[in-house]
C-alpha positions as CSV (number, residue, x, y, z in Angstrom):
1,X,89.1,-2.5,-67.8
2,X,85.4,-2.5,-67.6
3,X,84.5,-2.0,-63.9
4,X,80.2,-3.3,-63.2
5,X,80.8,-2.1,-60.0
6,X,81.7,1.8,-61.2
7,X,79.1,4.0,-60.0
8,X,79.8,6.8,-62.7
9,X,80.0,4.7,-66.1
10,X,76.7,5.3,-67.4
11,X,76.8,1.8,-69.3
12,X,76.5,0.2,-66.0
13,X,72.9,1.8,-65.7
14,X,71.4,0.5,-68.5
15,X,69.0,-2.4,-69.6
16,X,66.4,-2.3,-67.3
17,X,66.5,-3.5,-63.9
18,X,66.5,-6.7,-62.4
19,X,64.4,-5.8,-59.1
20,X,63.4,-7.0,-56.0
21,X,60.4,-5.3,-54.5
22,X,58.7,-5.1,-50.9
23,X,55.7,-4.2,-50.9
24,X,55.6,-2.8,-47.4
25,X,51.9,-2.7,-46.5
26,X,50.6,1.1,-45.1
27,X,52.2,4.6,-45.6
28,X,54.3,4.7,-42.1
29,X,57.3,6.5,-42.5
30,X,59.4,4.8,-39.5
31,X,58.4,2.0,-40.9
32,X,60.3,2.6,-44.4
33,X,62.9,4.1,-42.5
34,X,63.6,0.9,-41.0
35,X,63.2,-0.9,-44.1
36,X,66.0,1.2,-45.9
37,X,68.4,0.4,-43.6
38,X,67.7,-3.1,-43.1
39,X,67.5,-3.7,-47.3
40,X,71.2,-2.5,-47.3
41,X,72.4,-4.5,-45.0
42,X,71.0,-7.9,-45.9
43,X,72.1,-7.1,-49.3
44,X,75.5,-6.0,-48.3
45,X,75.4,-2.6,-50.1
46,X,78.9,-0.4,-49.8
47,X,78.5,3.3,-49.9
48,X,75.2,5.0,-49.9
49,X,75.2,7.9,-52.7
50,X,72.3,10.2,-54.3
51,X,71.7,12.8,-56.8
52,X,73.8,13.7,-59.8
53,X,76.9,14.1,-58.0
54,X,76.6,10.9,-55.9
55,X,76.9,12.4,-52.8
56,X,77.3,10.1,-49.6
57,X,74.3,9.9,-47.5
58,X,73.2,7.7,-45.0
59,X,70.5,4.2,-46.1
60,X,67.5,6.1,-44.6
61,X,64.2,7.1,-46.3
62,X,65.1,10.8,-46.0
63,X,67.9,10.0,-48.4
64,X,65.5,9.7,-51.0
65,X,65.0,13.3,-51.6
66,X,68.4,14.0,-52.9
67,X,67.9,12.3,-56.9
68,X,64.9,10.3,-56.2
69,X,67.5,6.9,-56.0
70,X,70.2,5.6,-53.8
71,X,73.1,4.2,-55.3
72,X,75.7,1.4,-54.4
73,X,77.6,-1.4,-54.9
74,X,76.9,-5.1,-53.7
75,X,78.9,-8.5,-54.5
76,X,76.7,-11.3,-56.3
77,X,76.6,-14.6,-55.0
78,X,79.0,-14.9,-57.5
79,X,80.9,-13.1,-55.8
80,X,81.4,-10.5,-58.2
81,X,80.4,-6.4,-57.4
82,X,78.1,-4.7,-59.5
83,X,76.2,-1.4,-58.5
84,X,73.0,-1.3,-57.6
85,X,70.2,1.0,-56.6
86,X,67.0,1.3,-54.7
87,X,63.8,3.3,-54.8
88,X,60.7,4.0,-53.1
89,X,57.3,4.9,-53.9
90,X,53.9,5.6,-52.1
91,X,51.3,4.4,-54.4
92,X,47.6,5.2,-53.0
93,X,48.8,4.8,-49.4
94,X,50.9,2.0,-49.8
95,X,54.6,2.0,-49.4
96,X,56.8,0.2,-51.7
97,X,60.9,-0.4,-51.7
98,X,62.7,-1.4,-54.5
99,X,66.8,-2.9,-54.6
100,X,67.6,-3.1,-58.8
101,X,70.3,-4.6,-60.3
102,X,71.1,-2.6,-63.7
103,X,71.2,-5.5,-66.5
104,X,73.8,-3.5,-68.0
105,X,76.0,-4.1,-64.8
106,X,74.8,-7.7,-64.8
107,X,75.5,-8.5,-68.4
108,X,79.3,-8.1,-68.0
109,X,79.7,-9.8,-64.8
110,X,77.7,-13.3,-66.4
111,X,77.4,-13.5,-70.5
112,X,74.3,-15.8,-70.2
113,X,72.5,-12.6,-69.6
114,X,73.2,-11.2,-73.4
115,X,70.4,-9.1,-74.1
116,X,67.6,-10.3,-71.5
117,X,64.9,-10.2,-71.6
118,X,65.2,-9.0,-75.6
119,X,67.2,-11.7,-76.9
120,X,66.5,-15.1,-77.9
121,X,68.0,-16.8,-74.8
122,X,65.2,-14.8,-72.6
123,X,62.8,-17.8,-72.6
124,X,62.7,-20.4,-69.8
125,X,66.3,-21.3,-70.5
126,X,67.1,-17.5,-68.8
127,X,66.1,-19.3,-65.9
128,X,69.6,-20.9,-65.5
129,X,71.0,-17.5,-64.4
130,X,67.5,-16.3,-62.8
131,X,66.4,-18.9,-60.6
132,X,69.5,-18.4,-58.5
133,X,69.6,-14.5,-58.6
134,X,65.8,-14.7,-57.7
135,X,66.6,-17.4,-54.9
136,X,69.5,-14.9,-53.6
137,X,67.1,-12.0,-53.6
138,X,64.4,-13.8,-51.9
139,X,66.5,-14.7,-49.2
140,X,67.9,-10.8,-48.7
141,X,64.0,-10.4,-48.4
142,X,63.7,-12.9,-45.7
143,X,66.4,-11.3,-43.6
144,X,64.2,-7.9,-44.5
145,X,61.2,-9.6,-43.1
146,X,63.1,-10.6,-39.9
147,X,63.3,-6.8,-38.7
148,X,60.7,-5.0,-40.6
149,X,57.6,-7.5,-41.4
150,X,55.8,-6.3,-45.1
151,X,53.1,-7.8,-47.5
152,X,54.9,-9.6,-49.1
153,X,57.8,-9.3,-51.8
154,X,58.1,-9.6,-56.2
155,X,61.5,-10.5,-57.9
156,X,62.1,-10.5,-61.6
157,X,62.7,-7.9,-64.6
158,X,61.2,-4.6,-63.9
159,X,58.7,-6.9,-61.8
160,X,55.0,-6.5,-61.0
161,X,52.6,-9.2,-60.4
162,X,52.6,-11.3,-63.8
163,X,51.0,-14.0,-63.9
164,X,49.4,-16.1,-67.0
165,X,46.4,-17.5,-66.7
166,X,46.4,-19.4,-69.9
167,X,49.4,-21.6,-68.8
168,X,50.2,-21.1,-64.8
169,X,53.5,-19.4,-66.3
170,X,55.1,-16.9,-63.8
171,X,57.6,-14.6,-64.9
172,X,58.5,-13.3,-61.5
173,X,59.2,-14.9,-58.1
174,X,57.2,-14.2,-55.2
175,X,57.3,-14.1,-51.4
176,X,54.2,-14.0,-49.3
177,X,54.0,-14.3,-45.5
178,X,53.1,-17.7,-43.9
179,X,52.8,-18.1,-40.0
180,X,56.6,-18.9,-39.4
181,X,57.8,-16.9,-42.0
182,X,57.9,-16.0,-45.9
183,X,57.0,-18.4,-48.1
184,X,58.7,-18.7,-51.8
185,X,57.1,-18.7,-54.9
186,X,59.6,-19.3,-58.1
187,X,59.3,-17.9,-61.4
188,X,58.4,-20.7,-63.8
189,X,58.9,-18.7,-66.8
């Protein structure tokens, strides 16, 4: 039986990622410290591994030395498990946390996926399965934003701020703070 919630099957892991990122704001380590933990639990994560040999750690930003990722599994909206990881990175003093879904894992928990965002289906029709993924993800980032406020928040495939300027299209979603809270931006393409 093929398991997307098996940490060790290597097939899981592959595609690409389906990623939400927080863009936390200033290098300050408590602050990403915080931010770990509170990612894994408004996502729901189970277990908390690292490294090669998927050792258990705790959800903490010191975690992050052991393999560079930690790894888990989460249930979809759909209420199916898939594994999932997370990341972090400090680009010219700004910290950034990442929570992927592998599309690998994705793909054979929902068929519509096929081979997104390669396939012939990854148009504005992949938006079927997307929009509510991305609406799922914004609102783990809400929860976030609740206990650690950031800059603001990207959804989509291997995600960064794409945007057309020839058409308006956007192929991610974004979140961006607003006086009462985060504001959400869908992806329209």
């Amino acid at each position: 039986m093929i398991a997307a919630d098996d940490l060790r099957d290597p097939e899981n892991w592959t595609g690409g990622f389906y990623e939400l990122i927080l863009v936390l704001g200033a290098a300050d380590d408590a602050r990403l410290d915080r931010a770990v933990g509170a990612l894994w639990r408004a996502a729901g994560v189970r277990e908390c591994r690292a490294g090669v040999d998927l050792v258990e750690v705790a959800p903490c930003a010191d975690s992050f030395a052991i393999g560079g990722h930690l790894r888990g599994t989460l249930t979809l909206p759909s209420v199916k498990r898939v594994v999932c990881g997370s990341y972090t990175s400090r680009y010219e003093g700004v910290d950034i946390l990442n929570l992927y879904l592998p599309l690998g894992a994705l793909a054979r928990v929902d068929k519509r996926i096929g081979g997104y965002p390669f396939d012939q289906r990854s148009g504005v029709e992949s938006l079927i399965w997307r929009a509510p993924l991305d609406r799922w993800l914004a609102d783990i980032a809400v929860t976030v934003y609740a206990d650690v406020p950031f800059a603001r928040a990207v959804i989509g495939f291997e995600a960064d701020d794409e945007f057309d300027t020839t058409t308006g299209a956007s192929y991610v979603a974004r979140l961006t703070p607003v006086a009462n809270g985060m504001e959400y931006h869908p992806a329209t393409a």
